[in-house]
N, C-alpha and C positions, 0 to 999 in steps of 0.2 A: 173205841170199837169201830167206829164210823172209819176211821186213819186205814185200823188194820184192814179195813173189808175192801177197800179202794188200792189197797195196795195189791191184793192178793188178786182181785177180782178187776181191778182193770189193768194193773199196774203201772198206775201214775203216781207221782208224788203229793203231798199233802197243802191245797189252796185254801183262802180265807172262802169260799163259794161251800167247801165242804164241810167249814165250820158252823156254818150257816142253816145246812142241810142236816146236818148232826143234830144243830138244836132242833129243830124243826122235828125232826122224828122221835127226839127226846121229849118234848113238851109231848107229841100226840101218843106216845105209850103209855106217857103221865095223866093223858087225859080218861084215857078207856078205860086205866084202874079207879080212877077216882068220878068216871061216870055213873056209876051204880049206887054210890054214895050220894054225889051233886049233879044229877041231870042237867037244871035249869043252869048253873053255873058255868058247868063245862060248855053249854052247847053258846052260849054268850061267848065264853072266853075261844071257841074254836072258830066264831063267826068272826072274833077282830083278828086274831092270829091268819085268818086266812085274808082278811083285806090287808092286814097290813103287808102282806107276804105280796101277796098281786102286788099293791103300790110301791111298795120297798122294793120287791125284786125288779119292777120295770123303771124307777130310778136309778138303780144300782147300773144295769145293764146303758140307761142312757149318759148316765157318767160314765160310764166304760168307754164309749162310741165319742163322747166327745174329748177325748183324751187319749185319741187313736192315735195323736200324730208325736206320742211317744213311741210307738211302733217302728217308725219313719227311721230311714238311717241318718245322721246328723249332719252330709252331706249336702241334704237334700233339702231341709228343714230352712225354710229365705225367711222365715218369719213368723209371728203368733196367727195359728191357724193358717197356715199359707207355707205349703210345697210348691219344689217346682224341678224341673233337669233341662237339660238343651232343648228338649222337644216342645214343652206342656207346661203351665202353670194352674195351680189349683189353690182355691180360697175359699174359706170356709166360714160363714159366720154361723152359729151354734142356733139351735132352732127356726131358722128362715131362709140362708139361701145357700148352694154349692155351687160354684163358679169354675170351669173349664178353659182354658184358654189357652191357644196356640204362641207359642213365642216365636220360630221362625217363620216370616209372609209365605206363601206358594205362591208365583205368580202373582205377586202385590197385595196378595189376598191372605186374609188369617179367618180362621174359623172357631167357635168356641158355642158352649152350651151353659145354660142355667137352668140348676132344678130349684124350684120353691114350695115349699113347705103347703102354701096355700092353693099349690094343683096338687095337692094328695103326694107327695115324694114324702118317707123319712128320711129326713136331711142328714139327722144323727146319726141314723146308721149306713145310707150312703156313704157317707164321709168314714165310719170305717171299713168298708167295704176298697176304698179307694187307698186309704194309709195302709190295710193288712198286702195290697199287691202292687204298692207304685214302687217303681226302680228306675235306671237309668235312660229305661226304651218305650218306657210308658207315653203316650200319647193320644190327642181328643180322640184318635179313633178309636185306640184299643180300652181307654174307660168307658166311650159313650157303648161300646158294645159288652163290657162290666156291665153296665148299670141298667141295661136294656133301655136306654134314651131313641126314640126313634128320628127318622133324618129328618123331619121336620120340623122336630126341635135343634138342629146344629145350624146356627148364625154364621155365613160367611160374612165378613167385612171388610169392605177396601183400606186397605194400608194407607196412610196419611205420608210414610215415608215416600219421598221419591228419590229417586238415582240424581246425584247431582252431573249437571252437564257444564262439560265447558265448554268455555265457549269460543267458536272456531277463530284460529288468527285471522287478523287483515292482510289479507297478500297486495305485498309492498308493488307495485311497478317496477320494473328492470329496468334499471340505470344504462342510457342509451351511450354507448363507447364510439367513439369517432376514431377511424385510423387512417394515418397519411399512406397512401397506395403509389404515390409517386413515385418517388426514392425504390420502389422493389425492380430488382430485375439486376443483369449481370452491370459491374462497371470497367469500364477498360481506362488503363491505365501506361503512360507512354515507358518504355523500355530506358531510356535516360533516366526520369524521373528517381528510378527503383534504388534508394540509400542500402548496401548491404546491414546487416545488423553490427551494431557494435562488439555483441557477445562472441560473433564468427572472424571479427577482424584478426590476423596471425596466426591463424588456422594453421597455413602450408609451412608454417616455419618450424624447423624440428626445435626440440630441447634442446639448450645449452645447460642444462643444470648439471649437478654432478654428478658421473656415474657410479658413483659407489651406492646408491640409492637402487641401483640397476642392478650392476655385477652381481652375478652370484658366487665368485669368488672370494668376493669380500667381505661376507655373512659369515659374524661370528659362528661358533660351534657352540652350544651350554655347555655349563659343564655334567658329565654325568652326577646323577645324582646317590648318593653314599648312604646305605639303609643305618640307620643309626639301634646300637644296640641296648637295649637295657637289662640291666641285674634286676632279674625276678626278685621280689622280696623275701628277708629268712622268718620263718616262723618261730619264736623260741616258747619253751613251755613256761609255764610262771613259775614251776619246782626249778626252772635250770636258770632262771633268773635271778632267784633270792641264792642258786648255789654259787654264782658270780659273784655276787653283791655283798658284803660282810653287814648289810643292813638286813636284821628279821624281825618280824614282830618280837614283840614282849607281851604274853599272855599277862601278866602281871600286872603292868603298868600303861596298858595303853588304853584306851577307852570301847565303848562299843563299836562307834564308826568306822574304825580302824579294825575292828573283828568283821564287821559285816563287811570288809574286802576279802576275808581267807572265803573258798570257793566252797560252797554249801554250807554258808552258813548266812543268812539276813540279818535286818537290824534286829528283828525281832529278836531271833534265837543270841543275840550278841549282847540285848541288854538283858535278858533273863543270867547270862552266863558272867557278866559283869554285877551282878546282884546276886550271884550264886559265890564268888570269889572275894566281895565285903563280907559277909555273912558267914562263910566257912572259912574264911583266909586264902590266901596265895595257892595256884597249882603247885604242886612237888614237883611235876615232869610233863612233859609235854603229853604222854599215854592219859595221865588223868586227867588234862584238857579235852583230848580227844574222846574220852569216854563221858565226860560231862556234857560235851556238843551234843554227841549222839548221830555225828553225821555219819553218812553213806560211805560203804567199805570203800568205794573205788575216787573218795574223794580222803583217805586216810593218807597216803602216801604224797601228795599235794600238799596238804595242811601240814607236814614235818616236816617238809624242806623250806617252810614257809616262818616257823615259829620256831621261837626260847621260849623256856618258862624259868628265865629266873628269880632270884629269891628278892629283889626287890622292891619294898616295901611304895606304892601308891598312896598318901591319906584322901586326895581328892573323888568324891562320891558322887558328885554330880555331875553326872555324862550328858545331860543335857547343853554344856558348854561349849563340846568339842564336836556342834553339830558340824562345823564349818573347817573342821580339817581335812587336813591333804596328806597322803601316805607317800613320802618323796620313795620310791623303790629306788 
């Protein structure tokens, strides 16, 4: 009754809080009918049902608060009792104390807060208070002002990190360069002395070589060049090849692999029709080959310039052998 009334009337689904409540209202309807009867009993048995209810329900609720950080996405979760994200880390030990603390320095400086149980904070349910809203941007500022913490209580603390320095080179002295100044300036040089080059010696003397290296009279001609012609290739049909050829199939006696070359027809269809021709005997004529195949009208006239069926008798059964032949056309 308790389910129906909750659904109708709040319309939430059905919790273990409501089963609770259920009984609860079930003993004390129980009780009214049978206080007229047992005064003295009832009003006992309604004094422990109510303590136990205060005590149980404010256990119930403090186990709830300290099993908040099931709430927490799993991301988030660095440890037992201990969230954390880029910003803020948060530590929790269960009746005593809740710890705030900044992860990245400002200014060298981090800030953080402690609540403790023994300046009056509930720590339990601070702590879900903290796990039902922490997310990725949460930080000391935006819990301490959650939790109404005032700034008297937020610790800043100097960073023990420092920036490492390096440390500056030794500048070397510059290597003192001595240059001979002497030797600069023009040189003169006597008009005798000056050797012409060897490379310019014979300069003024013409060729004696031969002039057909010259002549342009003497310069072969090529020969023109002659566009060479080729015979395009013939196409023949495979009907006008077997009518050339006094070689044709033999529906009869030749194997499947040799059927799966007539055109429309595979190996597949070639060994059912080789297992169709053990089994009934020999084709009569090439028409009851072709109506056994079953192939396609416009591959009928192909497949009869292609084949015999005559009357001779094959015993061999297994076409498995003849995987490896060759149909000389």
């Amino acid at each position: 009754m308790w389910y129906y009334f909750n659904m109708s009337y709040y319309g939430r689904r059905y919790t273990k809080y409501d089963f609770y409540v259920g009984l609860a209202a079930f003993v004390v309807v129980a009780m009214v009918k049978f206080w007229v009867y047992y005064p003295t009993l009832c009003t006992i048995i309604a004094l422990v049902i109510i303590s136990l209810t205060v005590f149980g329900g404010n256990w119930l609720i403090d186990r709830d608060n300290k099993n908040s950080i099931k709430n927490v996405r799993l991301s988030l979760v660095k440890g037992l009792d201990t969230i954390g994200n880029a910003h803020c880390t948060v530590k929790f030990a269960p009746d005593d104390k809740l710890i705030v603390m900044e992860n990245i320095p400002r200014n060298n400086q981090k800030q953080m807060f402690t609540l403790l149980k023994k300046d009056g904070y509930k720590v339990n349910k601070l702590w879900s208070e903290v796990c039902r809203i922490f997310d990725d941007y949460s930080n000391v500022r935006t819990l301490s002002l959650l939790l109404d913490v005032p700034n008297s209580q937020i610790v800043t603390l100097e960073s023990k990190a420092r920036p490492i320095e390096t440390p500056p080179k030794p500048q070397t002295s510059a290597r003192q360069i001595n240059i001979d100044n002497s030797n600069i300036g023009p040189k003169f040089v006597e008009m005798g002395a000056i050797v012409p080059d060897r490379f310019g010696v014979g300069g003024n003397v013409q060729n004696k070589g031969s002039e057909d290296f010259v002549n342009l009279d003497n310069i072969n001609k090529a020969n023109p060049v002659t566009e060479r012609t080729q015979q395009e290739p013939e196409f023949v049909e495979m009907k006008d090849a077997f009518a050339v050829t006094s070689t044709k199939i033999d529906v009869n006696s030749v194997q499947a692999p040799e059927l799966a070359v007539l055109p429309g027809i595979n190996i597949v269809q070639a060994k059912k029709l080789v297992e169709h021709r053990n089994i009934n005997g020999l084709f009569k004529s090439v028409e009851e080959f072709i109506q056994v195949a079953n192939v396609k009208p416009h591959f009928v006239s192909k497949i009869k310039s292609m084949i015999v069926a005559n009357s001779i008798n094959n015993n061999s059964n297994d076409d498995d052998n003849y995987e490896g032949r060759i149909v000389d056309f």
